[in-house]
C-alpha positions in Angstrom: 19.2 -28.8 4.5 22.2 -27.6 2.1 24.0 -24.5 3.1 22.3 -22.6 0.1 19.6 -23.8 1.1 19.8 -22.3 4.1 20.7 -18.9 2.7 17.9 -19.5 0.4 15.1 -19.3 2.8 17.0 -16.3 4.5 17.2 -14.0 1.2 13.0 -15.3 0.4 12.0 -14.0 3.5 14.0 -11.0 3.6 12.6 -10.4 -0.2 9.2 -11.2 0.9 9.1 -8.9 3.4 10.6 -6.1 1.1 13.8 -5.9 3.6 16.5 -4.9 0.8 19.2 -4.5 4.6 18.6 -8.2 5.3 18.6 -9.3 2.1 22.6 -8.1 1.6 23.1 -9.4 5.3 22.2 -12.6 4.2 24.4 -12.7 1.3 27.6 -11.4 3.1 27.0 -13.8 5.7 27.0 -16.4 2.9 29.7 -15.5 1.6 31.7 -14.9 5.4 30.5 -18.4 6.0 32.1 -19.6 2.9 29.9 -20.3 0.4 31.3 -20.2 -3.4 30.2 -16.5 -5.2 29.1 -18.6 -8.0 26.3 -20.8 -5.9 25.4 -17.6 -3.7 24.6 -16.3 -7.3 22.9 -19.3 -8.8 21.7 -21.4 -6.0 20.4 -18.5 -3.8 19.3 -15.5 -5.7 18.6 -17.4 -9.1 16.4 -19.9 -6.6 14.6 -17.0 -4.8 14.2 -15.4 -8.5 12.3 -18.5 -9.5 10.4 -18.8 -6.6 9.3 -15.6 -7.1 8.2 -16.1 -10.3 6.3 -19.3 -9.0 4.4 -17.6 -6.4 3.3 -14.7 -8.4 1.8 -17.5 -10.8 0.3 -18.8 -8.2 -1.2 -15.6 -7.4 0.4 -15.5 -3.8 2.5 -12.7 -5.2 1.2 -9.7 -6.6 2.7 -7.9 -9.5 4.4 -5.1 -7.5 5.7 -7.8 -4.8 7.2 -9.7 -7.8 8.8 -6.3 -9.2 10.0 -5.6 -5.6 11.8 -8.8 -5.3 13.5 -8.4 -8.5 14.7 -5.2 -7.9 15.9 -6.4 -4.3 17.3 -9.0 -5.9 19.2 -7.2 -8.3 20.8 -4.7 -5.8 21.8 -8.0 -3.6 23.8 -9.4 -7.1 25.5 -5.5 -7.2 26.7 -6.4 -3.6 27.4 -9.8 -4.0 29.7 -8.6 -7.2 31.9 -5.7 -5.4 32.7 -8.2 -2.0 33.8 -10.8 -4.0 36.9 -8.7 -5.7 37.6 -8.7 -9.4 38.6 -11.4 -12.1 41.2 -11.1 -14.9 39.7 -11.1 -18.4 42.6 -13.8 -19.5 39.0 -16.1 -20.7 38.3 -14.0 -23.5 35.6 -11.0 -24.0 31.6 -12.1 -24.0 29.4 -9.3 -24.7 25.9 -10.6 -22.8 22.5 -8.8 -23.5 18.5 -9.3 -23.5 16.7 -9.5 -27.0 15.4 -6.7 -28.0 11.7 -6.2 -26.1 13.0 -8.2 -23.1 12.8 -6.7 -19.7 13.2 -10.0 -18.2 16.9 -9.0 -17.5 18.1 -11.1 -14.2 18.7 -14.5 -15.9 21.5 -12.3 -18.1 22.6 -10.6 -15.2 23.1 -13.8 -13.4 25.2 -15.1 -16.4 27.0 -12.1 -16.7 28.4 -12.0 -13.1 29.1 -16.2 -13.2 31.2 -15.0 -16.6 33.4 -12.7 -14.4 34.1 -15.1 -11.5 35.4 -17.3 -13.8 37.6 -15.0 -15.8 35.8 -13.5 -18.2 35.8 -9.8 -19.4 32.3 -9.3 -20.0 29.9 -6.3 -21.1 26.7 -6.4 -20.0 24.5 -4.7 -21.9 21.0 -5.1 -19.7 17.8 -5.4 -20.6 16.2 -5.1 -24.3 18.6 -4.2 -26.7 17.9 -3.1 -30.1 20.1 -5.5 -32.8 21.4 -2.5 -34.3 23.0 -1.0 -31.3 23.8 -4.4 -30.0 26.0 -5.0 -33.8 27.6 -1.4 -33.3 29.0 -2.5 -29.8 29.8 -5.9 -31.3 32.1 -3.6 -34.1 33.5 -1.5 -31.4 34.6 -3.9 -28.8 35.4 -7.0 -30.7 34.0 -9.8 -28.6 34.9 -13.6 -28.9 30.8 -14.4 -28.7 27.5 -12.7 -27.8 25.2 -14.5 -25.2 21.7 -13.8 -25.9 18.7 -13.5 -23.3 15.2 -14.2 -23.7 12.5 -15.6 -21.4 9.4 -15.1 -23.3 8.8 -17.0 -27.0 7.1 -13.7 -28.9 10.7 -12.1 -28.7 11.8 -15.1 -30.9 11.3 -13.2 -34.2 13.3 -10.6 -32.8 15.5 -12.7 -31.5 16.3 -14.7 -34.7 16.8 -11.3 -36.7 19.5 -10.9 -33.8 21.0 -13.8 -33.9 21.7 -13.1 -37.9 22.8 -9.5 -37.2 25.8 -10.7 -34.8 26.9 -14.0 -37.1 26.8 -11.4 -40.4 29.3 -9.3 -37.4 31.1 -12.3 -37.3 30.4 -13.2 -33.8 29.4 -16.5 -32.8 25.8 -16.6 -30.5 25.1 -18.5 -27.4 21.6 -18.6 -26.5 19.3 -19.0 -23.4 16.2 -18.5 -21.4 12.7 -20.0 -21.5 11.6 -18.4 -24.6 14.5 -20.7 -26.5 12.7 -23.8 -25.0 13.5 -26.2 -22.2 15.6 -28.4 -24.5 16.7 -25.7 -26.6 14.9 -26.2 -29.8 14.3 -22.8 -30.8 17.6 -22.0 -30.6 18.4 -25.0 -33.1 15.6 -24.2 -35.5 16.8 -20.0 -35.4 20.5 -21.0 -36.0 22.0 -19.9 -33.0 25.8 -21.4 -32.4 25.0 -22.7 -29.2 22.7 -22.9 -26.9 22.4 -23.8 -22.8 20.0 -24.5 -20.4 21.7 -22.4 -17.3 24.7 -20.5 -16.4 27.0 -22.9 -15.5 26.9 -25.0 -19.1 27.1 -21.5 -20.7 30.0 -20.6 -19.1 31.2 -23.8 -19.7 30.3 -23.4 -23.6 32.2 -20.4 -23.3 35.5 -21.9 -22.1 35.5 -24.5 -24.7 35.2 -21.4 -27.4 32.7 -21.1 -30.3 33.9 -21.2 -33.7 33.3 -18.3 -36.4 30.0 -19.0 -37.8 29.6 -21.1 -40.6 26.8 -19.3 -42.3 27.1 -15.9 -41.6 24.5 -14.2 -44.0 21.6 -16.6 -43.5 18.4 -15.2 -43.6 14.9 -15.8 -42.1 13.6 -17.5 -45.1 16.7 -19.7 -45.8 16.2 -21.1 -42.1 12.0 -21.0 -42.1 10.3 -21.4 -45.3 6.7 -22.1 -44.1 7.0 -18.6 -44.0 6.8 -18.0 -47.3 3.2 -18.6 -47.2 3.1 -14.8 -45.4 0.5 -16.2 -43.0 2.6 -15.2 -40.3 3.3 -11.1 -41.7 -0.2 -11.2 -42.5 -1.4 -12.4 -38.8 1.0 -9.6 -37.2 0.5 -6.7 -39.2 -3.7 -7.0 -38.9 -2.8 -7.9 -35.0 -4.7 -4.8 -33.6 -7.5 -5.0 -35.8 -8.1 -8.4 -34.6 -7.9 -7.6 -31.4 -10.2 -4.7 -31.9 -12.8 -7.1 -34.1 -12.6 -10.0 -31.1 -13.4 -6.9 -28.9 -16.6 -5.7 -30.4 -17.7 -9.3 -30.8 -16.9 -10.8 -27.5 -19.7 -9.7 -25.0 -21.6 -12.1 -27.2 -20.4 -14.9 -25.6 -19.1 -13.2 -22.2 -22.1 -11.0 -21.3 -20.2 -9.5 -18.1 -18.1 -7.6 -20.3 -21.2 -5.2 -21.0 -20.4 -4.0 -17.2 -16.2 -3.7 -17.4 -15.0 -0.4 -16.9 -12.4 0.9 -18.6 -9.5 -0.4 -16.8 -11.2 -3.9 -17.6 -11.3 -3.5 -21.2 -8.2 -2.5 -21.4 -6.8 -5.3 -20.0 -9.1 -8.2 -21.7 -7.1 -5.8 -24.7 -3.7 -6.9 -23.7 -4.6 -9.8 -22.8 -6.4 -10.9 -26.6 -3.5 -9.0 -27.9 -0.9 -11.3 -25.9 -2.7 -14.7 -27.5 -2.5 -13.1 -30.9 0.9 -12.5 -30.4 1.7 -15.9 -29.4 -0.5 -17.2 -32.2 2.2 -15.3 -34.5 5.1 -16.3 -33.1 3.8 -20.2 -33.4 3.2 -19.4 -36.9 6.8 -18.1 -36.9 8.3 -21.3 -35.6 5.8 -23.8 -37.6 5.4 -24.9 -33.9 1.8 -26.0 -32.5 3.1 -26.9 -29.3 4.1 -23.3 -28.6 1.1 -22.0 -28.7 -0.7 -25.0 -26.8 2.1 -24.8 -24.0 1.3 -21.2 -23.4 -2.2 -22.0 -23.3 -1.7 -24.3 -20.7 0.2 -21.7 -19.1 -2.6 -19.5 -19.1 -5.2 -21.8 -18.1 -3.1 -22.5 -14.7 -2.8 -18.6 -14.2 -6.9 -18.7 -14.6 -7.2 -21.5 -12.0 -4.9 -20.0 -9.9 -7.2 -16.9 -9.6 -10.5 -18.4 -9.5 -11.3 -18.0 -13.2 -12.8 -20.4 -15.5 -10.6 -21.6 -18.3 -13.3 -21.3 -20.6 -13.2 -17.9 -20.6 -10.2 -18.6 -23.4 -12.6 -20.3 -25.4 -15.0 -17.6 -27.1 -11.2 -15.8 -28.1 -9.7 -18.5 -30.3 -13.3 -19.2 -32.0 -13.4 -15.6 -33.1 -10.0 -15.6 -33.8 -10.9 -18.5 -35.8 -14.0 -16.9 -37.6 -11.6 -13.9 -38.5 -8.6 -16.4 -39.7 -10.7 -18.7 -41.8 -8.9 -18.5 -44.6 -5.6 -19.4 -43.2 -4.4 -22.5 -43.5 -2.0 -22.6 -40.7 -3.3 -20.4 -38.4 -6.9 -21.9 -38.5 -5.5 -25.3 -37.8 -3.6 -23.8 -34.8 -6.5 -22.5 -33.3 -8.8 -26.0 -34.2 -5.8 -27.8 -32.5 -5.9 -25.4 -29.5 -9.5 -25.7 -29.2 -9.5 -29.0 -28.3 -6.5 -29.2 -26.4 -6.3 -30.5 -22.5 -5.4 -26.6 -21.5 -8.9 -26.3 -22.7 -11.0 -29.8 -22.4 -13.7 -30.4 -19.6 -11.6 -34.0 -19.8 -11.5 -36.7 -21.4 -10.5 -34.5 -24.3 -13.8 -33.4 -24.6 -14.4 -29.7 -25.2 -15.7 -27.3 -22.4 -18.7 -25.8 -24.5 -18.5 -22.1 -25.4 -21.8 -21.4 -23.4 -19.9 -22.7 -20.2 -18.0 -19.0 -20.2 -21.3 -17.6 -19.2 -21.5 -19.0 -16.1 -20.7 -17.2 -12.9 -20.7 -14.4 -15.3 -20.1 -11.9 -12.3 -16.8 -13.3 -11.6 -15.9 -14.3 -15.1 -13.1 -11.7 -16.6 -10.3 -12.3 -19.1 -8.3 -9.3 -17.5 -7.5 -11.2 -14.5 -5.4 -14.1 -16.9 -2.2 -12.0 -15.9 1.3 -11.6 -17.2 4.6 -14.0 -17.5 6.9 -13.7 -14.8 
């Protein structure tokens, strides 16, 4: 076993065990024992941090256990950057901040303190941050490039209206995180200057400098125009009628809803209202696969907690009834219907009656949340 990965099964069981003392114990000792900052930072916490996000998944972590861990995490990155001293800005000035509607903020925080061990000056702006305010700090502090955060793929709208803001600023963009993709396509098709799959190549990115942008007063439509069908405004601005029409229908085909409480309504709402949204943001990107990927997602978080997969399938054929009459967005849903997230195998279809089996045990509520 590496070093780290020593340290790394130290700082998880501290963090499982909620112990915030032995979790900075086990980072100074790193550090005493002389381990680099830079992989205490990415090959220690950012390994724990994706552990974490693993386990909870995997339903071995609950939600307040995963919010724990962050937030022990977080306090072990303050320590971590106070013993290991400060760093000239002689590398230039990075501003780094989450997309607007991100709380997601470690994977920034993480870049933000790898940035200052290697020289940067950076300002670290934290979790969801409005384009506006983010342009106005751009004017007042003059930065040689924004990094951008995002983890989940609805923020990409958002994140593309960003990304525009700060080149029309005149500031070049560096992008990362999963909602960008694992081989950084969205950043590509959103215009983004750059874009990196971790830390290290971002800082690297960094030290190699980013040009003025070319391009600085693109807009949505210059970059995307499928979207000038308006399928995708249409789709987001009915979003909570939707949701409220799949509601009212879907104790047809899921007969244990006629005994959810209130608490379980409410979160079979969010959790329609979540596919919706990532039905938009496919529709957004001209992307099919998004929207599959996050089925598949979804389906694993169902398995993981003993619910049948299924259960998605009476919610994309209402969507589907409701969305008949466009184009894109039926074909998204007729191409997620039949997907493998959602096939009995084979790619054959699990039938829509299947969802009524074990009925008792059967609720959409329990499909969960990102990590």
């Amino acid at each position: 076993m590496t070093a780290a990965g020593h340290y790394t099964d130290l700082l998880w069981d501290a963090v499982l065990r909620g112990d915030e003392y032995s979790a900075v114990d086990v980072v100074v000792d790193a550090l005493r024992d002389g381990l680099e900052p830079e992989a205490v930072l990415l090959e220690v916490i950012g390994a724990v941090q994706q552990r974490v996000g693993l386990e909870w998944a995997a339903n071995r972590l609950s939600v307040a256990q995963e919010h724990a861990a962050t937030a022990i995490n977080e306090r072990v990155i303050s320590t971590l950057s106070l013993t290991s001293g400060r760093h000239g800005g002689e590398r230039g000035r990075v501003t780094v901040a989450c997309v607007d509607g991100e709380w997601h903020a470690l994977p920034a925080r993480l870049l933000a303190e790898v940035l200052r061990l290697r020289g940067f000056t950076v300002d670290y702006l934290g979790a969801q941050v409005p384009a506006a305010h983010l342009v106005t700090h751009l004017h007042r502090t003059g930065p040689d490039a924004v990094a951008l955060s995002s983890s989940i793929a609805t923020r990409l709208p958002t994140a593309h209206a960003t990304i525009t803001a700060c080149q029309a600023a005149g500031v070049p963009v560096i992008v990362g995180g999963r909602a960008f993709g694992t081989d950084g396509r969205y950043a590509r098709l959103l215009g983004a200057d750059a874009w990196a799959p971790d830390a290290r190549t971002a800082a690297e990115t960094l030290a190699d400098g980013l040009p003025a942008p070319a391009h600085p007063h693109a807009q949505p439509m210059d970059d995307l125009p499928h979207l000038s069908d308006q399928e995708y405004t249409l789709v987001t601005r009915s979003a909570p009628q939707l949701v409220a029409t799949v509601l009212d229908r879907l104790p047809e085909s899921v007969p244990a809803m006629a005994g959810y409480d209130d608490d379980q309504r409410r979160h079979t709402a969010e959790d329609v209202r979540h596919i919706v949204d990532f039905l938009s943001v496919a529709l957004y990107t001209g992307d099919a696969e998004l929207f599959e990927h996050f089925l598949g997602w979804t389906a694993e978080v169902l398995e993981a907690r003993s619910v049948p997969v299924a259960v998605l399938r009476p919610v994309l054929d209402l969507l589907g009834d409701e969305l008949r009459d466009f184009t894109r967005a039926s074909e998204l849903l007729r191409r997620a219907t039949t997907s493998p997230a959602l096939t009995g195998g084979a790619g054959t279809p699990v039938p829509a009656g299947a969802v009524t089996e074990g009925a008792d045990s059967t609720t959409l509520h329990r499909t969960g949340r990102p990590a």
